[in-house]
N, C-alpha and C positions, 0 to 999 in steps of 0.2 A: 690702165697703166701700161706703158711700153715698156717691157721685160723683154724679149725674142726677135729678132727678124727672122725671117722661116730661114729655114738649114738647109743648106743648097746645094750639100756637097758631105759624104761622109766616103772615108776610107775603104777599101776591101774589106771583105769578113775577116779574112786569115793575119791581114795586118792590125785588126782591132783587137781580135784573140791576143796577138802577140803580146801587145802592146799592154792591156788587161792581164797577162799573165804573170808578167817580171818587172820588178822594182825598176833593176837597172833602165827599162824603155821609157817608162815614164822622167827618171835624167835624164833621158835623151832629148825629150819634149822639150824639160826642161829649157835645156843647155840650147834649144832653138829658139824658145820664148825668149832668153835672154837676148838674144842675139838681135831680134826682132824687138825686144823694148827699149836695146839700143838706139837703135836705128830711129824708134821712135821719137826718145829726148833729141837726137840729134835732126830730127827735120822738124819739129815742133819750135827747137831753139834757134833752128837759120831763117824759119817762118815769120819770127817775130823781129831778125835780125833785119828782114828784108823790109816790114812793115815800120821799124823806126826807121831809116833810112830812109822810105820812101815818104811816110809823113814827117818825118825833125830831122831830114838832112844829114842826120850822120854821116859819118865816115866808116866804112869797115873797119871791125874789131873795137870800137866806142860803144857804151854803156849810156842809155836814156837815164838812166840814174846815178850816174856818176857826172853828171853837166852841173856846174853851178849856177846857169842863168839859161830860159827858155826863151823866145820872142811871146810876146803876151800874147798875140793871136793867135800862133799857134799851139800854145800850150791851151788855150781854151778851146778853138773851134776843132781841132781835134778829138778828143775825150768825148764832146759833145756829141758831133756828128755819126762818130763812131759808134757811139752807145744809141742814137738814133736808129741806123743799120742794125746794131746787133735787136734793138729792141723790137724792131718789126718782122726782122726775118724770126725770134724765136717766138713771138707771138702766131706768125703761119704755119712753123715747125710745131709749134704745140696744137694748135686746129688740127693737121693733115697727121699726126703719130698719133694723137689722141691720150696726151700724159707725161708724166717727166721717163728721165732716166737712170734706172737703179745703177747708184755705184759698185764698188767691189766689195765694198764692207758690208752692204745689205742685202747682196748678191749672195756674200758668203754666211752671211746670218739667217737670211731666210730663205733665198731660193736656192741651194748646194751648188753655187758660182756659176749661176747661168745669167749671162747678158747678154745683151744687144750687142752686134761691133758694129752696124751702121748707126746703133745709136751713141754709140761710145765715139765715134769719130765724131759723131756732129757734136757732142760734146768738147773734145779734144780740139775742133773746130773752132768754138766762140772761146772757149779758152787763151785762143792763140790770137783770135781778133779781139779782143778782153787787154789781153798784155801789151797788144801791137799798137792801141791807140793810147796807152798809157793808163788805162786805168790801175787803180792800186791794186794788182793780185797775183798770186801765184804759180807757176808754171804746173805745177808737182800733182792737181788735180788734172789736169788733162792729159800729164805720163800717164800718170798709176791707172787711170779710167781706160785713155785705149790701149797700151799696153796689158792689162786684166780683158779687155774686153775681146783682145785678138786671142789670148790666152783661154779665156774661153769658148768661145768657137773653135780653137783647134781641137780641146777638149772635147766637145760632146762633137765632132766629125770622126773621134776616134771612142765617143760613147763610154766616158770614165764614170768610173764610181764616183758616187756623190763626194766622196774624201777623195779620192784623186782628184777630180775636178776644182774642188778645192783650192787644194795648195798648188794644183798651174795656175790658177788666178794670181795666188799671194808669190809664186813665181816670176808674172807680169807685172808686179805691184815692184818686188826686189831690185826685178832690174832695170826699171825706171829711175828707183829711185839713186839706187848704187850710179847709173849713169851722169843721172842729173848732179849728186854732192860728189862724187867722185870719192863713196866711201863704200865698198860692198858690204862692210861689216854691216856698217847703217840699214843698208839697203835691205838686207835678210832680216835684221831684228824689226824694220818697219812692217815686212811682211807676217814675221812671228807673233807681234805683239798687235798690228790694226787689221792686217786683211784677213789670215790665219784665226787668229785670237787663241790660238796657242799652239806651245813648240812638244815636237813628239820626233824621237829618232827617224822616225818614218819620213818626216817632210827636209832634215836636214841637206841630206845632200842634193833632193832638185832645187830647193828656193834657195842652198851655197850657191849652185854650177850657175843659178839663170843669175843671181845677183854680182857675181865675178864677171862675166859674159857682158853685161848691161854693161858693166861698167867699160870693161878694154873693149868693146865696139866705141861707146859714148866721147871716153877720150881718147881712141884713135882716131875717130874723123875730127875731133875738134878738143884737141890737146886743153887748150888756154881757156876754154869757151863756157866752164864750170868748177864749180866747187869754191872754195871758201879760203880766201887768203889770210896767212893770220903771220905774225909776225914773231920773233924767239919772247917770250914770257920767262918770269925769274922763276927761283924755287921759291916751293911751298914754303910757308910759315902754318903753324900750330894756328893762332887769331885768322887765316885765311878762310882753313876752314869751317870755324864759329861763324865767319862775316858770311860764309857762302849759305850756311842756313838761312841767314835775316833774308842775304840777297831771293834765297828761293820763298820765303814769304810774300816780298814783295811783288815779285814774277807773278805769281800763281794771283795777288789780288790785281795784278795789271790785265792780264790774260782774262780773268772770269769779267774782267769792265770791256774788254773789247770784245767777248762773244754774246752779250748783252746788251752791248751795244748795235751789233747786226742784228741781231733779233726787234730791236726797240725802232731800228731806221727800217726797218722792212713794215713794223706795225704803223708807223708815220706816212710812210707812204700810203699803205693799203686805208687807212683811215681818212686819209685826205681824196680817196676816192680817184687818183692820177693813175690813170690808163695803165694800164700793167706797159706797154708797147714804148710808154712817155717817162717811165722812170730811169733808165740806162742813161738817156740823154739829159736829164737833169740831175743825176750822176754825175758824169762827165762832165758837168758845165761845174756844179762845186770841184771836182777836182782839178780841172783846168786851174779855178780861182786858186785852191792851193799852190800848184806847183808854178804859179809863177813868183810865189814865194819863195819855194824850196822844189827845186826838180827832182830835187833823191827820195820825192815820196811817188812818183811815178815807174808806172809799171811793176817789175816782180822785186825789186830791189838789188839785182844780183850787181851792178857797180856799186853800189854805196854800200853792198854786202864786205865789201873788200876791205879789210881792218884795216893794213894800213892806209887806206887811203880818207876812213870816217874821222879815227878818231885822233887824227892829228889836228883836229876843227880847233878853234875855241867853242867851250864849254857850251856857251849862251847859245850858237849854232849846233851842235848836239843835242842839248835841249829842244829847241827846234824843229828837227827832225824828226826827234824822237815822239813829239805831240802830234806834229803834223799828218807821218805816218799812221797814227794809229786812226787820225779823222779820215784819211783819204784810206784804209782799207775798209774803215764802217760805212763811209759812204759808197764806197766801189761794191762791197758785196751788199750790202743791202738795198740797193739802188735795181743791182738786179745784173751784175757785172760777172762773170762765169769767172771764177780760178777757186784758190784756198789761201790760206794763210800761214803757210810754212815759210816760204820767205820772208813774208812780212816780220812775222815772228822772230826769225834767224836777228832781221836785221835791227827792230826793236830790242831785242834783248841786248846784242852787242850793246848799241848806244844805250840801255839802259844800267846796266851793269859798268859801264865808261862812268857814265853819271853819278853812281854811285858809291865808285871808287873815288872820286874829285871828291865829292861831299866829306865824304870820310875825314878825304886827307886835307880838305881846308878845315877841320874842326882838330882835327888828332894827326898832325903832320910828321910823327916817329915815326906811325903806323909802317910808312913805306910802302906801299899796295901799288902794286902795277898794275893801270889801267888795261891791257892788255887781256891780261890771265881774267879780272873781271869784266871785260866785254864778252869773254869766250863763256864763263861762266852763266852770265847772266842772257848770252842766246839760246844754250842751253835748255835753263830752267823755264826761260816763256814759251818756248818751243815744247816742254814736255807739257806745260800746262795745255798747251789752246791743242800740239796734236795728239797730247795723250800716249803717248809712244816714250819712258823716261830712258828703256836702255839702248834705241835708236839715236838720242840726242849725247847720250854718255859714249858710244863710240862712235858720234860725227866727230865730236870735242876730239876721242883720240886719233882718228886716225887724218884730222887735222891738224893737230898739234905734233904727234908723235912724243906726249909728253906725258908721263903714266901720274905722275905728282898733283898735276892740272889736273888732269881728267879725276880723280879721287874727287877733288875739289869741286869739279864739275858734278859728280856723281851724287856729293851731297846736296847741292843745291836743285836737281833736278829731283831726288827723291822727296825733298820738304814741297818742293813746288807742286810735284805729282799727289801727292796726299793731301795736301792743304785743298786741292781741287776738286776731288773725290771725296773728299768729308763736307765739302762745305757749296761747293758746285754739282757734281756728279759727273759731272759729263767732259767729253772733250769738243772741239768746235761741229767735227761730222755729226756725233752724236746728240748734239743739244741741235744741230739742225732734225736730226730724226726725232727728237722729243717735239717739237712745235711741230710737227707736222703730224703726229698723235702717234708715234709708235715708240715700241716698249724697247729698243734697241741702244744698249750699252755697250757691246763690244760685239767684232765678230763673230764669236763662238756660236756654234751652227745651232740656232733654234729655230729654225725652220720645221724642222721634221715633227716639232711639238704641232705647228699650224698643221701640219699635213694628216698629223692621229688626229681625226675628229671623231665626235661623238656618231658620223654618220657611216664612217668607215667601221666602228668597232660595235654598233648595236647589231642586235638580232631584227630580223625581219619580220620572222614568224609570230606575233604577237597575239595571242588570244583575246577577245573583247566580250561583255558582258554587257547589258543593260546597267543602267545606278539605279531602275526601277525593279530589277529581279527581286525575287524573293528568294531568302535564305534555304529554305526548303529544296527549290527546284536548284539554287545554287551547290548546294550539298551532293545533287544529285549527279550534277553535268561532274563537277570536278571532287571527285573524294579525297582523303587525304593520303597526303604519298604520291597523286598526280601529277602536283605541281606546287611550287610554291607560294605565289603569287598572281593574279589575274587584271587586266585592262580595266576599268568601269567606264562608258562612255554613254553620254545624257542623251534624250530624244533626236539632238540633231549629230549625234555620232561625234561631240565634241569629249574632250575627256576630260573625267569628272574625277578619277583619282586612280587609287589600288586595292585590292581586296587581296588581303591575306589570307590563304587556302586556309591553314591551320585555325585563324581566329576566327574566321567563318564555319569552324565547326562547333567553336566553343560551345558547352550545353549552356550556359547563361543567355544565351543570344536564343529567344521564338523563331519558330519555324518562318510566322507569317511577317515578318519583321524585314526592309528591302536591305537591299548591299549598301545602298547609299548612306545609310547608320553607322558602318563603320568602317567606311572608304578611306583611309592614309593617303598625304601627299598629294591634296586634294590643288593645292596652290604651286606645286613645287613640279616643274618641267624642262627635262633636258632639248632642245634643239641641236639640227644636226650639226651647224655651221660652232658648236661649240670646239674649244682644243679638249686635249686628255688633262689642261691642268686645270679649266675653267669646270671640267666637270667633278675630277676630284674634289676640286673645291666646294661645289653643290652636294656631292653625298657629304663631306666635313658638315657642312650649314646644315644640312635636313635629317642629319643622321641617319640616315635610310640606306639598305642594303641594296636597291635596287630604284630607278625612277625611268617613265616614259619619256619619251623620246618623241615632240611634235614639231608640224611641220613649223610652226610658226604661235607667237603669245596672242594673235588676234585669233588664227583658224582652228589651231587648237586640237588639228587632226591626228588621232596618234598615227605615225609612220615604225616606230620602233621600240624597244625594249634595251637598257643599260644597266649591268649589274654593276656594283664597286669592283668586286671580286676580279670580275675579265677586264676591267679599265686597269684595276693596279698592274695586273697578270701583263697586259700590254704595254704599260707604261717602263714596269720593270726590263724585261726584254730590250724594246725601242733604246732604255740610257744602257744597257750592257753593250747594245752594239754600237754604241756612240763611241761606250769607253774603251772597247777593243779597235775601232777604228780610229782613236787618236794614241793608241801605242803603238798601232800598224799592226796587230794580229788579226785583219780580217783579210 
């Protein structure tokens, strides 16, 4: 796996000390990361501006997704060709690194926020050729990626603690994202709630400063160039927010169909046997077929993002949109197309929530439901469903709107959406990707450091070994009672054959001439090193036993070590105290 590019570069001693000593330096880091994950949204987003332009002609300050009609050759041999490029270069890129590369979220889950940043860029990289040729995906993975990933590298050149290190990742995470929506509130709570995976006095004010920062760098160089146009909405009604629950129903079952969806065109491919190198381009060629349908389902979506300019459609083109999208981003990621699904999502929900305010109101026409209030509503709700983040999408809604009545609205629908997901899905899109790929990863919150207690770090070396052929007798002799508790038994070829308890090995009921191998325990039951501290609690739970060997391997059977329960809890307990003082900031 690529985790690292070697460290090329770290700080003076006296400026690490510094830096390691006082809260206030590490804001300072901060408030640079921000500044630099502006910088980021803002060349990633003229990257892409330069690549429509160069392939669909545009005109500067025009939207690939705000076009009602594409030229049919170009809308296909684009996508195609492109995702042909992307799919050879990553196929070489994964030969010569030797493996993918760890995002922020599993960064900050299992390795204490260490990344690559040359592999974050090459990420960042197809990201931006991903959206340039139109495929259906989202910018906001390859901010948050190299933004977190320059974030960490400044980090460990100034050699932070695992918790500092940390939260400058969810740092780079905030001010990408505050730059990209033009919402810092957003931008902080994205980092509290995905990259972080939880909020602690401690982390507040550097992921505020860098997510403020992201943002006035992001729209200072490109004022017009983000965030989310929405138009005035009425006031609440009472039945609004009853409808906003249905609406988060339906959200949350649209959302768990579209990451199910990638998962199912990823196994279609891989079962049809087509070249890992061959999928991008045949990607790109359905998506091509799509958007000469409908253009607004190419690239990130950020013109057909623009309320008013979606949902003044007729209905039947709404609809439209709304289906077509959701084909052209399960084929774009599952084809093998680099972004996320936060815009997509943004932009689904709107037209979903439109749709379902019409419905409404052709059946029950009093209602009075402003299409509007539930577009915003219902971008919301899909958005917390697929990114799992409900109070980053509760303050996009306010501090787009500026409307505290809506956002209530919003709030409900996005809590029914977030729960209905998690009772009945589990996961959000990052993390149902880390589930198919076999890991146990639910949210940021640092378990890493469980993988790091192993059974090899916390056993005894010094192990004592006996024959399973000794006799009781000379056994009695070597170890009396009160020497020890416990002793190795291991068979002719030095394999191990159980445990011999000192005390029962005195028992008078037990002959002299009688071997150990009569009443050896835990004869079947063997800890390895490569175990964590919960896999092995779990084995003394199952064997009941106060103590088990420790081999090198279930084939060699070598004993290498000794594991009490006793010193595993003694460690275990310790390792979560300093967890829980290091996310109040007492450490």
């Amino acid at each position: 796996m690529t985790l690292l590019s070697g460290l090329h570069f770290e700080v003076p001693h006296r400026l690490r000390a510094l830096v390691r000593a006082r809260e206030a330096s590490l804001i300072v880091l901060a408030a640079g990361i921000g500044i630099l994950a502006g910088l980021v949204v803002m060349a990633m987003g003229l990257g892409v501006d330069l690549l429509h332009r160069k392939f669909f002609g545009l005109a500067p300050g025009q939207r690939l997704s705000a076009h009602l009609s594409l030229e049919p050759l170009t809308a296909v041999l684009v996508p195609t060709v492109g995702g042909l490029v992307l799919g050879l270069t990553a196929t070489w890129l994964a030969r010569r690194r030797g493996g993918r590369e760890v995002d922020p979220i599993e960064a900050n889950a299992l390795h204490g926020g260490r990344m690559s940043v040359s592999g974050s860029l090459i990420v960042a990289t197809q990201t931006v050729l991903s959206s340039g040729v139109g495929a259906s995906v989202g910018l906001e993975a390859g901010y948050t990626q190299l933004a977190a990933g320059i974030a960490s590298y400044v980090g460990r050149a100034f050699r932070l603690r695992r918790g500092d290190l940390r939260i400058l990742v969810g740092c780079g995470a905030a001010g990408a994202i505050a730059g990209a929506f033009g919402a810092p509130l957003a931008g902080a709570f994205y980092a509290f709630e995905l990259i972080i995976g939880s909020y602690a006095a401690s982390s507040l004010a550097p992921v505020g400063v860098a997510a403020l920062l992201g943002h006035v760098v992001a729209t200072t160089f490109s004022p017009a160039s983000f965030g989310i146009v929405a138009t005035d909405v009425k006031a609440m009604a009472g039945h609004d927010l009853a409808l906003a629950g249905v609406l988060g129903l339906l959200a949350a079952a649209w959302g768990i169909a579209i990451m199910r969806g990638v998962a199912l065109c990823e196994t279609v491919f891989a079962r049809a046997r087509i070249w890992p190198w061959l999928r991008p381009a045949l990607g790109g060629l359905a998506m091509g077929a799509l958007a000469i349908v409908s253009p607004q389902v190419m690239s990130s979506g950020h013109g057909a993002l623009h309320l008013a300019s979606v949902l003044d459609r007729p209905l039947a083109a709404i609809a439209a949109v709304f289906v077509l999208k959701a084909l052209a981003s399960v084929v774009s990621l599952g084809s093998g197309f680099r972004g996320g699904l936060f815009f997509a999502s943004l932009l689904m929900g709107a037209l979903g929530g439109q749709l379902f305010a019409a419905g409404l109101m052709a059946v029950w026409p009093s209602l009075g439901l402003d299409p509007n209030a539930y577009a915003i509503m219902g971008m919301g709700a899909l958005s917390a469903c697929v990114i799992g983040a409900p109070m980053t999408m509760t303050f996009i809604a306010l501090e787009t709107t500026g409307n505290l009545w809506l956002t209530t609205a919003v709030l409900v629908a996005v809590i029914i959406a977030a729960q209905v997901t998690r009772e009945t899905f589990g996961y959000s899109f990052a993390t149902w990707r880390f589930h198919l790929r076999g890991e146990t990863i639910r949210s940021a919150a640092d378990i890493g450091w469980i993988r790091d207690l192993t059974v090899g770090r916390m056993m005894r070396h010094d192990v004592r070994t006996v024959p399973s052929d000794m006799l009781l007798s000379a056994f009695r002799d070597a170890f009396p009672l009160g020497s020890t508790s416990r002793v190795v038994a291991v068979d002719a070829e030095g394999r191990y054959a159980g445990l011999v308890m000192v005390g029962e090995a005195h028992a008078p009921e037990f002959p002299d001439d009688r071997p150990v191998r009569d009443i050896l325990r835990h004869a079947d039951d063997m800890l390895l090193p490569h175990m964590t501290i919960k896999e092995a609690i779990t084995a003394f739970d199952r064997t009941e036993a106060e103590a088990l060997a420790v081999g090198d391997s279930h084939d060699g059977r070598q004993v290498i070590g000794l594991l009490t329960e006793a010193h595993a809890l003694r460690r275990y307990a310790e390792a979560l105290e300093l967890r829980r003082r290091d996310v109040l900031g007492q450490v």
